[in-house]
VOGU-3710 file (C-alpha; in Angstrom, 3 decimals, decimal comma):
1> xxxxxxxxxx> 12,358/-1,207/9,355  13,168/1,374/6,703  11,199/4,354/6,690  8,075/5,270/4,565  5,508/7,598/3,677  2,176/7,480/2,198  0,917/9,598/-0,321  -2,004/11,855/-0,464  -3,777/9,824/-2,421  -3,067/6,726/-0,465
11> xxxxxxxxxx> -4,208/8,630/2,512  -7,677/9,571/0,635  -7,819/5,283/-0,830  -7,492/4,172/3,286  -10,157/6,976/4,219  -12,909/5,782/1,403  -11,706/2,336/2,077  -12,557/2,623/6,011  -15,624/4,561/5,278  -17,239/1,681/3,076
21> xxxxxxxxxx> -16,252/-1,216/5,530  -17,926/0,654/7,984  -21,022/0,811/5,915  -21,562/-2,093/4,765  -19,949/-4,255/7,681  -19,844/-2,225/11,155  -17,402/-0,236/13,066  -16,075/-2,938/14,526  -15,374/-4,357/10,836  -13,768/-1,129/10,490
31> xxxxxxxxxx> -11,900/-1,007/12,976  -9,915/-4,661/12,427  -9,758/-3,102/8,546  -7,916/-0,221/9,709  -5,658/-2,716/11,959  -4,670/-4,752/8,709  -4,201/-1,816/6,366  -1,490/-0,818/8,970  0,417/-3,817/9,038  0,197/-4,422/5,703
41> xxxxxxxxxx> 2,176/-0,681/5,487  4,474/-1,838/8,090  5,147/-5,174/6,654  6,116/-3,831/3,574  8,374/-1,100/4,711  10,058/-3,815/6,808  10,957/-5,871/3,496  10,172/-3,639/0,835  10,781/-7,375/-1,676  9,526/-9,807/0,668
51> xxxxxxxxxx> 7,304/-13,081/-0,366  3,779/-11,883/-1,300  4,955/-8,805/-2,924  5,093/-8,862/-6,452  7,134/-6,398/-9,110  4,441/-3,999/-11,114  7,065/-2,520/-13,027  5,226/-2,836/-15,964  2,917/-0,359/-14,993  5,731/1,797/-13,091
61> xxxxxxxxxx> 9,355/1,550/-13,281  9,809/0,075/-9,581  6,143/-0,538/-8,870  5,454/-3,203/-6,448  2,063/-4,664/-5,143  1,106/-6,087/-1,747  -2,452/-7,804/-1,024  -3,747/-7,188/2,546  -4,780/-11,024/2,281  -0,829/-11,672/3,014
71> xxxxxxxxxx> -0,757/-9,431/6,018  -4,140/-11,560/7,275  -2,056/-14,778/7,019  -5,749/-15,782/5,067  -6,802/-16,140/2,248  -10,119/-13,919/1,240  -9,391/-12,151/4,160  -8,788/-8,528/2,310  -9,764/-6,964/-0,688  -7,481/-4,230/-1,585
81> xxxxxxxxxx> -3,623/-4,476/-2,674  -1,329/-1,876/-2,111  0,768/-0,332/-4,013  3,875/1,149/-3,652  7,584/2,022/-4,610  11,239/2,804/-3,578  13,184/6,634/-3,360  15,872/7,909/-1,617  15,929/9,953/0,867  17,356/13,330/1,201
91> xxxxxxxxxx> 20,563/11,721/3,282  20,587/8,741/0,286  18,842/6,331/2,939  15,817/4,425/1,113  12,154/5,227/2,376  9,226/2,967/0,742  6,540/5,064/-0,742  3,165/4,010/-0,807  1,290/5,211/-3,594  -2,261/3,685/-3,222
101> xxxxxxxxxx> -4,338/1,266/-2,127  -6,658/-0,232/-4,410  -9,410/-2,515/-4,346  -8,735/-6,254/-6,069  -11,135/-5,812/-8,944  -9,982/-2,116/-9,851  -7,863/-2,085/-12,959  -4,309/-0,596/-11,285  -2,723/1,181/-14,200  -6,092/2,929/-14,901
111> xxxxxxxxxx> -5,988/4,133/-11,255  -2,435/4,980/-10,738  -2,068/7,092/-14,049  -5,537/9,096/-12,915  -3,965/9,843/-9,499  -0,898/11,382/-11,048  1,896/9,255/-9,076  5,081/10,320/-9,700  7,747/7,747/-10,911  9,112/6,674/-7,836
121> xxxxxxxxxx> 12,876/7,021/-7,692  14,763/3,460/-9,411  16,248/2,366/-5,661  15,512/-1,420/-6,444  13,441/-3,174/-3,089  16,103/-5,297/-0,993  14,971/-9,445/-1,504  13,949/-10,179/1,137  3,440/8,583/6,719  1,724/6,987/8,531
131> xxxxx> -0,854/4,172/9,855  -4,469/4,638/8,370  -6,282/7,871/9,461  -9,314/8,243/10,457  -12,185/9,324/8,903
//
């Protein structure tokens, strides 16, 4: 798996995110949420490119997007994409970056631009921080 880390204001998107679903659907809602927001981070940082993911460069030189719905294996299972980016680390090895975690109806280039993310570095996803934290 290459490595990752997740941004601050990733880290604040999985907080709010978590805090709604347990609003308006439960702890327990919450709590399988939080389980698919992680593997949706760990499936991407195992294949940065893989099927499901799709390039955003438009919005970001190296952009890429990844809906939870794919790491549900179902379809209107999740409502939130994530989105995220290459760089190399300080040894050259490459480390995904995941930049935020937006909801399906939010407009993403709005929402990345207002959170300040930083280009990430143009290390090109291979074809084919940490877990969400509680609130």
């Amino acid at each position: 798996m290459t490595a990752y880390r997740v941004t601050e204001a990733a880290k604040r998107d999985f907080r709010a995110v978590l805090k709604e679903t347990k609003e308006y659907f439960g702890s327990r809602q919450r709590e399988i949420y939080k389980r698919l927001i992680a593997k949706g981070v760990e499936m991407v940082a195992e294949a940065p490119g893989r099927g499901g993911s799709w390039d955003r460069g438009s919005i970001l030189p190296g952009l890429r997007a990844f809906h939870l719905e794919n790491a549900a294996g179902k379809r209107g299972a999740a409502a939130h994409t994530l989105y995220y980016g290459m760089e190399r680390m300080p040894d050259g090895s490459p480390r995904v970056v995941i930049l935020r975690l937006l909801h399906e109806s939010m407009e993403s280039r709005l929402h990345l631009a207002r959170s300040n993310v930083r280009e990430p570095s143009p290390t090109p996803p291979e074809p084919d921080d940490a877990p969400p934290a509680d609130d």
